[in-house]
N, CA, C and O atoms as a GROMACS GRO file, in nm:
protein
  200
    1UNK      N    1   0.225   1.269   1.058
    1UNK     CA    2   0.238   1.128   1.029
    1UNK      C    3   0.122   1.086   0.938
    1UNK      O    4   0.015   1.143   0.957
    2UNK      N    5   0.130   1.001   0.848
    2UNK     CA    6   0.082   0.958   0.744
    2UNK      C    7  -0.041   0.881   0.819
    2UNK      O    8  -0.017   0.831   0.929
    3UNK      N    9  -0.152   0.872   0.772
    3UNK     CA   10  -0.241   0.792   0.856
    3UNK      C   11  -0.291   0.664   0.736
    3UNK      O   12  -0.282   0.678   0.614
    4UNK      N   13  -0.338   0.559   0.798
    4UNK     CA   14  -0.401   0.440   0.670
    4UNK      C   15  -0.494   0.512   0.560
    4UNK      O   16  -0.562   0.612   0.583
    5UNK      N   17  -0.484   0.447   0.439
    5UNK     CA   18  -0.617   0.480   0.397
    5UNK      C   19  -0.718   0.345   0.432
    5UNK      O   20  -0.699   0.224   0.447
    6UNK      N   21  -0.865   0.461   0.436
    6UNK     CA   22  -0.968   0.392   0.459
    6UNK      C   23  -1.029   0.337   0.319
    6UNK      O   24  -1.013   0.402   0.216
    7UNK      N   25  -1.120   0.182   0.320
    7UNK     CA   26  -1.170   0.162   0.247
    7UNK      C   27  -1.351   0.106   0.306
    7UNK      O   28  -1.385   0.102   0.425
    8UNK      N   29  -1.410   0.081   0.230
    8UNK     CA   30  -1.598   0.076   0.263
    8UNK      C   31  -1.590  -0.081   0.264
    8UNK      O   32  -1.545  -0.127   0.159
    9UNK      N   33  -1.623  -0.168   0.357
    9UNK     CA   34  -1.661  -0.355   0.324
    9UNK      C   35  -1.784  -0.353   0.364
    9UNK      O   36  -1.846  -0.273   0.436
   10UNK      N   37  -1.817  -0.459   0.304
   10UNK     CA   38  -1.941  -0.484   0.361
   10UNK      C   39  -1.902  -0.665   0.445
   10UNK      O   40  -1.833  -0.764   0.417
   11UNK      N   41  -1.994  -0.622   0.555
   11UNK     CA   42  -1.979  -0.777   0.644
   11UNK      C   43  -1.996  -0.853   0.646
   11UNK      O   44  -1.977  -0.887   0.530
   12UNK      N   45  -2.048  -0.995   0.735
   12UNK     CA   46  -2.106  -1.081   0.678
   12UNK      C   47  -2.224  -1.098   0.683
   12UNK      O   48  -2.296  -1.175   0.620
   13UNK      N   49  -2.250  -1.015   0.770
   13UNK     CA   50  -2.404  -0.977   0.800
   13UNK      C   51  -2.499  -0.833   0.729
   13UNK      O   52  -2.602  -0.772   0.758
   14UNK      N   53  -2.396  -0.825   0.622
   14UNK     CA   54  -2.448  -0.745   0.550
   14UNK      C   55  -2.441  -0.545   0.571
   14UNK      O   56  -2.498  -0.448   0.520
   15UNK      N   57  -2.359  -0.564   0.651
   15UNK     CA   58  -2.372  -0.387   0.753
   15UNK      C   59  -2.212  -0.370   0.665
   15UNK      O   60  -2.120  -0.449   0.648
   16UNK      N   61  -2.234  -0.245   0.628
   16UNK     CA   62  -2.107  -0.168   0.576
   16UNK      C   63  -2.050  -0.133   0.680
   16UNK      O   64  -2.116  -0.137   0.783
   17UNK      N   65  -1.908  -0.089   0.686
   17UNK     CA   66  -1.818  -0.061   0.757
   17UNK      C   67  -1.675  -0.006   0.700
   17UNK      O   68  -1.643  -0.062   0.595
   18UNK      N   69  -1.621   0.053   0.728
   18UNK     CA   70  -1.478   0.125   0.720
   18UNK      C   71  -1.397   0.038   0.767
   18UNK      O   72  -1.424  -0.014   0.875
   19UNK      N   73  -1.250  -0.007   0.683
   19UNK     CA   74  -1.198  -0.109   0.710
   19UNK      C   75  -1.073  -0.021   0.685
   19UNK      O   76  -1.099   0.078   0.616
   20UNK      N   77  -0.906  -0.036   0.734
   20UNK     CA   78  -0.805   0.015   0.706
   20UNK      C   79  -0.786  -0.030   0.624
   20UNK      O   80  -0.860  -0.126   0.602
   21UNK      N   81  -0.697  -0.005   0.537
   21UNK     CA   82  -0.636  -0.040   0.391
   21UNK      C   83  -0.495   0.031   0.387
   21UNK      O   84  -0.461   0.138   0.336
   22UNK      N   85  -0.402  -0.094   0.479
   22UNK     CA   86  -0.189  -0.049   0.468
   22UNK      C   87  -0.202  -0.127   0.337
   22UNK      O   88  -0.264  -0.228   0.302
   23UNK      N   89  -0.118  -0.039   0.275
   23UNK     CA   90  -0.047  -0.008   0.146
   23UNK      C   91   0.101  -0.162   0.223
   23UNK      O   92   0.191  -0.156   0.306
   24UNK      N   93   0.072  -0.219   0.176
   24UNK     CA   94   0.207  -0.314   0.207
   24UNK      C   95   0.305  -0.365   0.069
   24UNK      O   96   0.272  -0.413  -0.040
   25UNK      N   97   0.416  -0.336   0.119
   25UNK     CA   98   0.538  -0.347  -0.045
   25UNK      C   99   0.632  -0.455   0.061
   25UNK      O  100   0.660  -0.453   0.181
   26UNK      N  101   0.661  -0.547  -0.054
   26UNK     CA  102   0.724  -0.684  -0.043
   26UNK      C  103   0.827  -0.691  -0.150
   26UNK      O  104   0.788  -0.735  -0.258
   27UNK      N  105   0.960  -0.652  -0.139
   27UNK     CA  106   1.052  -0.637  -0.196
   27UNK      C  107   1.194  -0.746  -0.152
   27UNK      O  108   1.308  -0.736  -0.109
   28UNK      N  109   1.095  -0.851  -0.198
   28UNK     CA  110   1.256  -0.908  -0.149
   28UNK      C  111   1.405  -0.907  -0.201
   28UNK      O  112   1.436  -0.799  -0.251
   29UNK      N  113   1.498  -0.996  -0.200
   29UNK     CA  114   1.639  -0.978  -0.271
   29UNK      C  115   1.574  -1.080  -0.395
   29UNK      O  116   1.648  -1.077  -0.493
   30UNK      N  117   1.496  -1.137  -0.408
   30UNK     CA  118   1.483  -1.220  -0.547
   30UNK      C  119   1.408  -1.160  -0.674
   30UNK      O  120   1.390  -1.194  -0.791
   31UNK      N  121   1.376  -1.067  -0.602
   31UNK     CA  122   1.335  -0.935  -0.716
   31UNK      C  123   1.419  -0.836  -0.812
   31UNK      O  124   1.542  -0.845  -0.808
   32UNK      N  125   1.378  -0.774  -0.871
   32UNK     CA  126   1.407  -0.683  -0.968
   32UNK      C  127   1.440  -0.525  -0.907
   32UNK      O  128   1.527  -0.445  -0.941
   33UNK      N  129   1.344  -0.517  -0.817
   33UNK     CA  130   1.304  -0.394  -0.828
   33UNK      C  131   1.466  -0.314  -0.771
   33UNK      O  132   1.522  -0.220  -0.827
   34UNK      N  133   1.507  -0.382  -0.657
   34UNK     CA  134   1.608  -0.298  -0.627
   34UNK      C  135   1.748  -0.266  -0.784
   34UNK      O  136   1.821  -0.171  -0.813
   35UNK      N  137   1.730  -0.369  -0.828
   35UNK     CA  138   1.824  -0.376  -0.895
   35UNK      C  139   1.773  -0.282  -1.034
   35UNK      O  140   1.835  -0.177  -1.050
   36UNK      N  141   1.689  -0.308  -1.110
   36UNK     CA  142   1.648  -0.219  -1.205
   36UNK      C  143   1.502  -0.123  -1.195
   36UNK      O  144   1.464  -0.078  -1.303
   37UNK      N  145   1.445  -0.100  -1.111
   37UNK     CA  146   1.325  -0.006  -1.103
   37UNK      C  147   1.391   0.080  -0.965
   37UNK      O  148   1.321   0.110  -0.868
   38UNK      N  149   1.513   0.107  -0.973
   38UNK     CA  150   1.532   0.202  -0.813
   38UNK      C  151   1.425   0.304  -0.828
   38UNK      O  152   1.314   0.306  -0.774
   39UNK      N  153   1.473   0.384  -0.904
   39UNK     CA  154   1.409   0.516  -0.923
   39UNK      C  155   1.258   0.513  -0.925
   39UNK      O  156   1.196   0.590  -0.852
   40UNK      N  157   1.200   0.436  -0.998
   40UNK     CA  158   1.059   0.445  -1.030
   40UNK      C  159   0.988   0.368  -0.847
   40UNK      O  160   0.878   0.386  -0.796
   41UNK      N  161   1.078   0.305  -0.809
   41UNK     CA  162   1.012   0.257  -0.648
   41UNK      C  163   1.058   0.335  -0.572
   41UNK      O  164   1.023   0.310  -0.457
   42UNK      N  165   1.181   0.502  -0.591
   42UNK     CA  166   1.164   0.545  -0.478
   42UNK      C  167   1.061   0.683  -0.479
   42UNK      O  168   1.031   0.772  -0.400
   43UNK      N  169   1.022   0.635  -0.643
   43UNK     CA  170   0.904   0.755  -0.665
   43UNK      C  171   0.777   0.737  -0.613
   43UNK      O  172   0.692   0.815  -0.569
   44UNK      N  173   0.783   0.599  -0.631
   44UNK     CA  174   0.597   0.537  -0.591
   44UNK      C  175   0.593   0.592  -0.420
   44UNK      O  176   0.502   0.659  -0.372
   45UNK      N  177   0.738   0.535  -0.335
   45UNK     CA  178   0.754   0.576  -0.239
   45UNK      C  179   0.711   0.683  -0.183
   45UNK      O  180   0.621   0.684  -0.099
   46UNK      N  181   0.769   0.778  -0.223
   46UNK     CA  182   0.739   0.959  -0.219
   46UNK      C  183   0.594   0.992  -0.206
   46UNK      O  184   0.539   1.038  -0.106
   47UNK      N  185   0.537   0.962  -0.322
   47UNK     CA  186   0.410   1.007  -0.387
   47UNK      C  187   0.340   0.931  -0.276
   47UNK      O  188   0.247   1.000  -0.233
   48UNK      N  189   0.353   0.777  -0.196
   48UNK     CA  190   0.243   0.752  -0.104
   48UNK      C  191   0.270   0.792   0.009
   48UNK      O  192   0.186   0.750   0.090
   49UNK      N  193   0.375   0.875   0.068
   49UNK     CA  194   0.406   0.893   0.149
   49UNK      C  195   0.373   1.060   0.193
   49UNK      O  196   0.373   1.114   0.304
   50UNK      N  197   0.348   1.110   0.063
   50UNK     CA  198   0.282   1.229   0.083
   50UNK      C  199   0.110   1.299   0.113
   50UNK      O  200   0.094   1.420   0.127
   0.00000   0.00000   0.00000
């Protein structure tokens, strides 16, 4: 199973930390993508999923 990627923040108190970073895709029906980018979104798909 695919795990998050991690990214570095810094706080408010100034201390770095490791924060998750989900990849989130928002495809609604008022978009394009299903209709003309299938292919190229079920590639992006693939490639982050690997």
């Amino acid at each position: 199973m695919a795990q998050w990627q991690k990214t570095p923040i810094q706080r408010d108190n100034g201390e770095m930390a490791e924060a998750q970073a989900p990849v989130i895709v928002s495809a609604s029906r008022s978009t394009d993508i299903p209709a003309f980018y299938a292919d190229w979104f079920f590639h992006r798909l693939k490639v982050k999923l690997l």
